[in-house]
Structures are given as structure tokens and as C-alpha cells.
matplotlib code that plots the C-alpha trace (Angstrom):
import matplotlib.pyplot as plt

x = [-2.3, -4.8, -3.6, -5.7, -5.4, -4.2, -6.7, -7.5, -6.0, -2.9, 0.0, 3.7, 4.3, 0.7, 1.0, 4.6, 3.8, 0.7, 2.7, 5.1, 2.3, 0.0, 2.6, 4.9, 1.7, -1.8, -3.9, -7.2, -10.8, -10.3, -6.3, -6.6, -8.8, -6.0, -3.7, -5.5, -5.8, -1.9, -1.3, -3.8, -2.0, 1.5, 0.2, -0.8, 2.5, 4.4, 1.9, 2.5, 6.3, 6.0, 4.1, 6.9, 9.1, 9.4, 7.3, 8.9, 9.1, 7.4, 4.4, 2.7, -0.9, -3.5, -2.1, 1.2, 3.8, 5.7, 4.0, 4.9, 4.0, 0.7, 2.5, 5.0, 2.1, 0.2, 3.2, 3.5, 0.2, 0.0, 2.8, 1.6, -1.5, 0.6, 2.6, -0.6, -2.1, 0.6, 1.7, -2.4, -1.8, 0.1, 2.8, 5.5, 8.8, 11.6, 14.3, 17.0, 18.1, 14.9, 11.6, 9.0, 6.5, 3.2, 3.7, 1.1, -0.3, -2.8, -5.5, -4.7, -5.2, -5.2, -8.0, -11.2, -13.5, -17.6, -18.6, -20.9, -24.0, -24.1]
y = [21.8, 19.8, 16.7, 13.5, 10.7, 7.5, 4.9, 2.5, -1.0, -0.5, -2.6, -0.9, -0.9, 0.3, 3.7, 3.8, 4.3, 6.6, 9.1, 9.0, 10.3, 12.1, 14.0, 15.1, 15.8, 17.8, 14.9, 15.0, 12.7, 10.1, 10.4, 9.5, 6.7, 5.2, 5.9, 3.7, 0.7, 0.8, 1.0, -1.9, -3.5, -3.2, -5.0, -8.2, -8.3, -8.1, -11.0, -12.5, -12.0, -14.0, -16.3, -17.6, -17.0, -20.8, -22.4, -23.9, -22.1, -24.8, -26.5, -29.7, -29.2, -31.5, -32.8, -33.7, -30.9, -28.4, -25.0, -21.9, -21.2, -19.5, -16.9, -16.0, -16.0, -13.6, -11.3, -11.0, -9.8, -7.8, -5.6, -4.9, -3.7, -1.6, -0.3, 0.7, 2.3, 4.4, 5.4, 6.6, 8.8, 11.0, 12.1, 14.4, 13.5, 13.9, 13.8, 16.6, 19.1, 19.3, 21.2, 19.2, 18.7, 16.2, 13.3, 13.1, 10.6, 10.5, 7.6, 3.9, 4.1, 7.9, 10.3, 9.5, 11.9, 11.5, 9.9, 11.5, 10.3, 8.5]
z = [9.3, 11.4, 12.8, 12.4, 15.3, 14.3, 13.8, 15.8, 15.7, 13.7, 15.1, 14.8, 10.6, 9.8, 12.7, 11.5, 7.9, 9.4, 10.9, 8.5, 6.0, 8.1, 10.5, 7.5, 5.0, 4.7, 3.8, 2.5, 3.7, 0.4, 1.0, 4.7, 3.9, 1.5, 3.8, 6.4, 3.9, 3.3, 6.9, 7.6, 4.0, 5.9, 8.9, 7.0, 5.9, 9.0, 10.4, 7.0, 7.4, 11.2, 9.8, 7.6, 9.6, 10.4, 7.9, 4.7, 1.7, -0.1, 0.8, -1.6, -3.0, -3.5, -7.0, -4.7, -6.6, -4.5, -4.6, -3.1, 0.3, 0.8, 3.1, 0.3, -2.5, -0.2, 0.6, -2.8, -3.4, -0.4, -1.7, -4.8, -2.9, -1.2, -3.7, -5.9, -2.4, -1.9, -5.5, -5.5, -2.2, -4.9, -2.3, -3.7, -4.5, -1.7, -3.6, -1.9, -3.7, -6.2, -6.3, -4.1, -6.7, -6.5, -9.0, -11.7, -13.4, -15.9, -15.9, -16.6, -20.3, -20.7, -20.2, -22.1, -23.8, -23.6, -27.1, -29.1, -30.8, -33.2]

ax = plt.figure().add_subplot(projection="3d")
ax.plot(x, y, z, "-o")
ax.set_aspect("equal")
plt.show()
């Protein structure tokens, strides 16, 4: 298995999640590069995460209603980014016990055929 270096500037969650990928698993050019952006993904939300850390959960917009905080509507969307980034990384199952399989998925809406003339 050759071992790829971690990349450079990654604070401690994105080379955390790095190693816990690229150490454990044979990873592929377009897998390492998703791999990065969910490392770089899980940094934004540990600066995210300090950056709430003492601001108010609520903030008032420009119409003068309480809104979310910016920081927690980020978060949010951060994760889902990292969620999607990491469910397309493919990464077997480690569920003890059971075959170690890869997960497969099938395309968003299914696999389409080429249409013919018509």
C-alpha cells in the first residue's frame, strides 16, 4: 500500500480524519482528492464550532427578527457537506463481525440509458 503525505495546511480534525482514511485504506487520485475536501470541510467546522463558542445563538437581521446565528446556519451546511463527501469516498462498512464489503450506491435517480433517435 503506498502511503500518501498529509496535505498541507490541515489543522488537527482535517489530518485526524486524514489518517484515519488514508493510513487504514488504499485510496485512489479522485478518492484522495475527496478526502482532502472533507478534511479541509472538518476544519471549518471546528473554526466554526470556536467561533460560537461565545456568540449568541441568535443574532437579529436587518428586518429586526431573531434569526439563527450565522455560525450555526453554516455548521449546518458544513456537515451536510461532509456527510455527502464522505458517503462518496465509498469506504466499506466496519461493522465487526461482518464481511467488509464496499457500500454501493447507484446514481441519484438511478442509472440512465443513452436515448435513442427519434
Amino acid at each position: 500500500m503506498t502511503e500518501r503525505k498529509t496535505p498541507a495546511g490541515l489543522s488537527k480534525a482535517g489530518r485526524k480524519l486524514w489518517h484515519s482514511i488514508a493510513d487504514e485504506y488504499e485510496i485512489e487520485e479522485h478518492e484522495a482528492l475527496l478526502l482532502v475536501e472533507a478534511c479541509r470541510t472538518a476544519d471549518r467546522l471546528d473554526a466554526l464550532a470556536e467561533a460560537q463558542k461565545d456568540a449568541p445563538l441568535t443574532v437579529v437581521n436587518f428586518k429586526g427578527d431573531p434569526v439563527a446565528s450565522p455560525y450555526l446556519v453554516e455548521s449546518r451546511l458544513q456537515s451536510q457537506v461532509l456527510a455527502k463527501l464522505i458517503a462518496s469516498l465509498r469506504l466499506p462498512t466496519g461493522d465487526e463481525g461482518e464481511e467488509k464489503r464496499p457500500q454501493r450506491r447507484g446514481g441519484a435517480r438511478g442509472a440512465y440509458g443513452i436515448r435513442g433517435a427519434v
